[in-house]
C-alpha positions as CSV (number, residue, x, y, z in Angstrom):
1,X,191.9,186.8,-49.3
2,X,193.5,184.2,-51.2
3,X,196.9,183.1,-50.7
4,X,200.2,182.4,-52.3
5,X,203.4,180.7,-52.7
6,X,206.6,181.4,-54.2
7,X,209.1,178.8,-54.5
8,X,212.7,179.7,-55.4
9,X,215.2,176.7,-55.8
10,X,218.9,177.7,-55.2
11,X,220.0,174.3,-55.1
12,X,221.5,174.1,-51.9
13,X,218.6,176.3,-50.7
14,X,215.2,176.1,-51.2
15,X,213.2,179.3,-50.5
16,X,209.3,179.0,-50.0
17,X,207.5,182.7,-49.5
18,X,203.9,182.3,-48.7
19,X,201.4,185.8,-48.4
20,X,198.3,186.3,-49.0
21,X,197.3,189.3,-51.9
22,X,194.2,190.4,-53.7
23,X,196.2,189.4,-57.1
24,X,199.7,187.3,-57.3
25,X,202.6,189.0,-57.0
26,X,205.4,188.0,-59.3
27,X,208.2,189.6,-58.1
28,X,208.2,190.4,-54.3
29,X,209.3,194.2,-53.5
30,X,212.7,193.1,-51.7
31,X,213.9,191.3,-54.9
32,X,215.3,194.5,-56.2
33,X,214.7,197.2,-53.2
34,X,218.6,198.4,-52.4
35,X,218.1,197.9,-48.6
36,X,220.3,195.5,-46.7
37,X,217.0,193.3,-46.7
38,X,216.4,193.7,-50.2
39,X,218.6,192.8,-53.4
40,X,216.8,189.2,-53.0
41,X,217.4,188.6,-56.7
42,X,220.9,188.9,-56.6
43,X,221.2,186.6,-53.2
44,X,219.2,183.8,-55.0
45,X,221.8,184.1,-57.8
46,X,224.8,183.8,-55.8
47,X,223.5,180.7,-53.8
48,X,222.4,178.5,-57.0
49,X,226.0,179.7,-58.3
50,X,228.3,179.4,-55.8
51,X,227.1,177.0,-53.5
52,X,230.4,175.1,-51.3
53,X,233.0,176.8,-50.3
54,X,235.0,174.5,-51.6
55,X,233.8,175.1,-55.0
56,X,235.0,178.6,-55.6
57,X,238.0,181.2,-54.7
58,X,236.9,184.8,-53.5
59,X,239.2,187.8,-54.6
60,X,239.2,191.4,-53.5
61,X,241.5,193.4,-55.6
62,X,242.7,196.9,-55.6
63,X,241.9,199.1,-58.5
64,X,242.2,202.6,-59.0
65,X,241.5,203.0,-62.8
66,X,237.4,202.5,-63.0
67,X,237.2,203.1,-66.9
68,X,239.8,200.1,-68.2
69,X,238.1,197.2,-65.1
70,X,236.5,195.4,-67.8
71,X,239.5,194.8,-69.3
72,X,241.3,193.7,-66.6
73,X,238.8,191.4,-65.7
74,X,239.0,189.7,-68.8
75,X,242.7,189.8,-68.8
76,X,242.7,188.2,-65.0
77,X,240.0,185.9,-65.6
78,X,241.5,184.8,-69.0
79,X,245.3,183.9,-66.7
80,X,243.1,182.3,-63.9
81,X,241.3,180.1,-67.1
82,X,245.3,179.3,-67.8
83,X,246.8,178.6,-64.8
84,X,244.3,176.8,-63.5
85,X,243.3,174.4,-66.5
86,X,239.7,175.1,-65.3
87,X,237.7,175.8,-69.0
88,X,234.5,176.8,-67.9
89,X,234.7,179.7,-65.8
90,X,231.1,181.4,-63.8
91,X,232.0,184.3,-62.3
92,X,230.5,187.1,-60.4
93,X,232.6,190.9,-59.7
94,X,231.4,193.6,-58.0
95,X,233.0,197.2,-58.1
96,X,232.8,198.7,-55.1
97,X,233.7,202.2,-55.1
98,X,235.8,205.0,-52.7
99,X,233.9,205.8,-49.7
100,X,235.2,207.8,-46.3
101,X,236.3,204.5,-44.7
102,X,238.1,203.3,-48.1
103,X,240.1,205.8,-49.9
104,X,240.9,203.0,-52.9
105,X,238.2,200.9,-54.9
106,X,238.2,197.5,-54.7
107,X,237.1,194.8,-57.1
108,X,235.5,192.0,-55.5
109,X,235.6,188.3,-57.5
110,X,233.8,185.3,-57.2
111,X,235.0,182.1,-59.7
112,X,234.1,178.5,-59.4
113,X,237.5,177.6,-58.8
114,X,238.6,175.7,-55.8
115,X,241.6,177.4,-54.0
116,X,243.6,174.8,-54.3
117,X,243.6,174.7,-58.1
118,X,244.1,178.4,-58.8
119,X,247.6,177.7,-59.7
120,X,248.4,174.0,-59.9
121,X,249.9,174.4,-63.2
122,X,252.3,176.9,-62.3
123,X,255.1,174.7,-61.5
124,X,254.2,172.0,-64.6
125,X,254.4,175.0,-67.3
126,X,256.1,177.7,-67.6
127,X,253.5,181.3,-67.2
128,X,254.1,184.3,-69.5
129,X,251.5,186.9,-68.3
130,X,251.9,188.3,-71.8
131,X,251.6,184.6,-73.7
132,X,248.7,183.9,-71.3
133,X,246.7,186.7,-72.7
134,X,247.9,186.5,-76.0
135,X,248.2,183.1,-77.1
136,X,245.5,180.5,-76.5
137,X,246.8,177.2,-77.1
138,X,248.5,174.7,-75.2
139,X,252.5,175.3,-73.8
140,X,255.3,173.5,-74.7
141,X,256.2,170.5,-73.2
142,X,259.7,171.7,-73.6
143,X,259.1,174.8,-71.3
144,X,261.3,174.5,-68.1
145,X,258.8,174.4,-65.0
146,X,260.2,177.7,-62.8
147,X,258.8,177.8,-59.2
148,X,256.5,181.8,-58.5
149,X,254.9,182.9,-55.8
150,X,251.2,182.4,-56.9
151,X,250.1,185.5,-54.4
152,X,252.5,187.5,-56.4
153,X,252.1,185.9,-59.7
154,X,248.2,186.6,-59.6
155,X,249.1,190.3,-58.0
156,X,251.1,191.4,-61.1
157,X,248.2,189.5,-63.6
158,X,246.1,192.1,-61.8
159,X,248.6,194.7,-61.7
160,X,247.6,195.6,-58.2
161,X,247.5,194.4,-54.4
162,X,244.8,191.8,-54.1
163,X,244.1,189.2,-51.4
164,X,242.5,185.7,-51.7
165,X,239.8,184.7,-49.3
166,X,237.6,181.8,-48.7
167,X,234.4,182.8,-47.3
168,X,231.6,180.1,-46.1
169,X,228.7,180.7,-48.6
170,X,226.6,183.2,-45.8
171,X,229.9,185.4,-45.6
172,X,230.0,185.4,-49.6
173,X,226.8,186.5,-50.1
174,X,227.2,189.1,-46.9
175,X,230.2,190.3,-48.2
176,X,229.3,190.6,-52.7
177,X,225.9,191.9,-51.5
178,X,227.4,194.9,-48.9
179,X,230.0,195.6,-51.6
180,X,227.0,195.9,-54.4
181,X,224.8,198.1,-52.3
182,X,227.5,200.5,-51.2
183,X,228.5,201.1,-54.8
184,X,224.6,201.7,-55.9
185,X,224.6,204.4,-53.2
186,X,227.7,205.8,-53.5
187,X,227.9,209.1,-55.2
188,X,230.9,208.0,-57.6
189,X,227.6,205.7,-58.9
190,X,227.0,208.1,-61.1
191,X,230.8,208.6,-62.4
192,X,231.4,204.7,-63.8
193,X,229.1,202.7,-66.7
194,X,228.9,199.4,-64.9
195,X,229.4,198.3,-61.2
196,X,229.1,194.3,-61.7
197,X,230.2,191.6,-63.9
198,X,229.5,188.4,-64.9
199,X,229.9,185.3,-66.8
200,X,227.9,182.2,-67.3
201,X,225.8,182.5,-63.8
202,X,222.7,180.0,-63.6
203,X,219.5,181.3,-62.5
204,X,217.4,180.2,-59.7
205,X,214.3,177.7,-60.7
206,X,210.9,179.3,-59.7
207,X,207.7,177.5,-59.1
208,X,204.5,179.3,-58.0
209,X,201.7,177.8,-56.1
210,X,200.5,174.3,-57.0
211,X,203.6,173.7,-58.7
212,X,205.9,174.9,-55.5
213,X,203.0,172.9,-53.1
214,X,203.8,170.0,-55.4
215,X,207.7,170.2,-55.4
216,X,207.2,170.7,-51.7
217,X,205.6,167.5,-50.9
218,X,207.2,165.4,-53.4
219,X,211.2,166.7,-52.2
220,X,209.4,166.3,-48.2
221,X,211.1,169.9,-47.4
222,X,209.4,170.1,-44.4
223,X,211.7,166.9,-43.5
224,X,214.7,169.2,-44.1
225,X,217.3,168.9,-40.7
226,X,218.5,172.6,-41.5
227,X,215.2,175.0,-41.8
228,X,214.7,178.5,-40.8
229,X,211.6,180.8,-40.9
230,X,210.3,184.1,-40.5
231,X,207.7,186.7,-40.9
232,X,208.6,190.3,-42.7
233,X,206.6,193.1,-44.5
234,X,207.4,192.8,-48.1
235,X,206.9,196.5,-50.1
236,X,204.6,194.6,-53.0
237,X,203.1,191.4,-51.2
238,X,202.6,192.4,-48.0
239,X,203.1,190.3,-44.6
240,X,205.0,186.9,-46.7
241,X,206.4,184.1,-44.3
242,X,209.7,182.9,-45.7
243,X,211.0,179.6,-45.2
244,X,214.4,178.2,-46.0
245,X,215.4,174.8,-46.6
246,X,218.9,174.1,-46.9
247,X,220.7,171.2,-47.4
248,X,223.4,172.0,-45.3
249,X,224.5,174.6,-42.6
């Protein structure tokens, strides 16, 4: 039976899925199965995307209104673009939605910007929620610099409680893919036109078979300090062998 290999390239991850299959499979079951082993599209996403934690700010945000969350997105994103003097903003949000252990929905946002910069001009301009969302060109030099709370400051941007976090990039991924899958199962799914968001997200590179045996040897993966493997049943190619290559732990 002849035998082949997928090669997805995350960036700080390199996945390698070798199985063996009557005909090449181009898209292994557990890319989009909604399992907790599944979803493997979105994970590759998130890991070419967000890749240090260092690099980008988690939110989890209360929200009870479902139908105006695009809006709000925009309007939060649009202060963060402000405040921060970051310009180009990737972002992933995931609603997830009421369940027996959480009486309140929750909005959880990944941006690429560091933690440290999510309000560094807050005390150099002087912030308007209303003239951030209004008015796109630069403030005043004359403005008076005033001193706000940034927890507080981004809380009423929102217009809800919301907590800042700063996950390591496994916990991330753990924590946007839980939130995604609960939401697709959830019978509120049904009730709401869209449960995730996004803006500007790279895709993984994928090589197949000579081409990922090439990049292979030519990148010496199997030189990589930080490897794992293992052996699963996949629903489309069968038994596959996955092994990851990271750059770092």
């Amino acid at each position: 039976m002849p035998e082949y290999t997928k090669l997805v390239n995350c960036g700080n991850n390199i996945y390698v899925y070798d199985y063996k299959s009557c005909e090449p499979v181009k898209q292994l079951g557990l890319e989009r199965e909604v399992s907790e082993e599944g979803l493997l599209g979105l994970k590759w996403t998130l890991r070419t995307n967000f890749g240090n934690g260092d690099d980008y700010t988690l939110f989890t945000m209360n929200i009870t209104d479902f139908d105006s969350i695009e809006h709000k997105l925009d309007q939060f994103v649009h202060a963060l673009k402000k405040s921060s003097g970051v310009m180009k903003l990737v972002y992933f949000a995931v609603l997830e939605l009421p369940n027996k252990d959480h009486k309140c929905g929750y909005v959880q946002l990944v941006i690429n910007i560091p933690i440290y910069m999510l309000t560094c001009k807050l005390n150099k301009k002087k912030l308007d929620p209303k003239y951030l969302y209004e008015n796109d060109d630069e403030w005043s030099n004359e403005e008076a610099p005033i001193l706000i709370d940034d927890l507080l400051y981004l809380s009423d941007i929102w217009g809800n409680d919301l907590d800042i976090l700063f996950p390591s990039q496994s916990e991330l991924i753990l924590l946007l893919t839980s939130s995604y899958l609960n939401s697709l199962l959830n019978p509120l799914n049904s009730r709401v036109d869209q449960i995730s968001f996004s803006n500007s997200l790279s895709e993984p590179t994928i090589l197949w078979d000579h081409d990922a045996n090439e990049f292979i040897h030519a990148n010496q993966l199997i030189d990589y300090p930080y490897h794992y493997s293992e052996e699963f049943y996949d629903p489309k190619a069968g038994f596959t062998i996955m092994n990851r290559y990271s750059l770092s732990l």
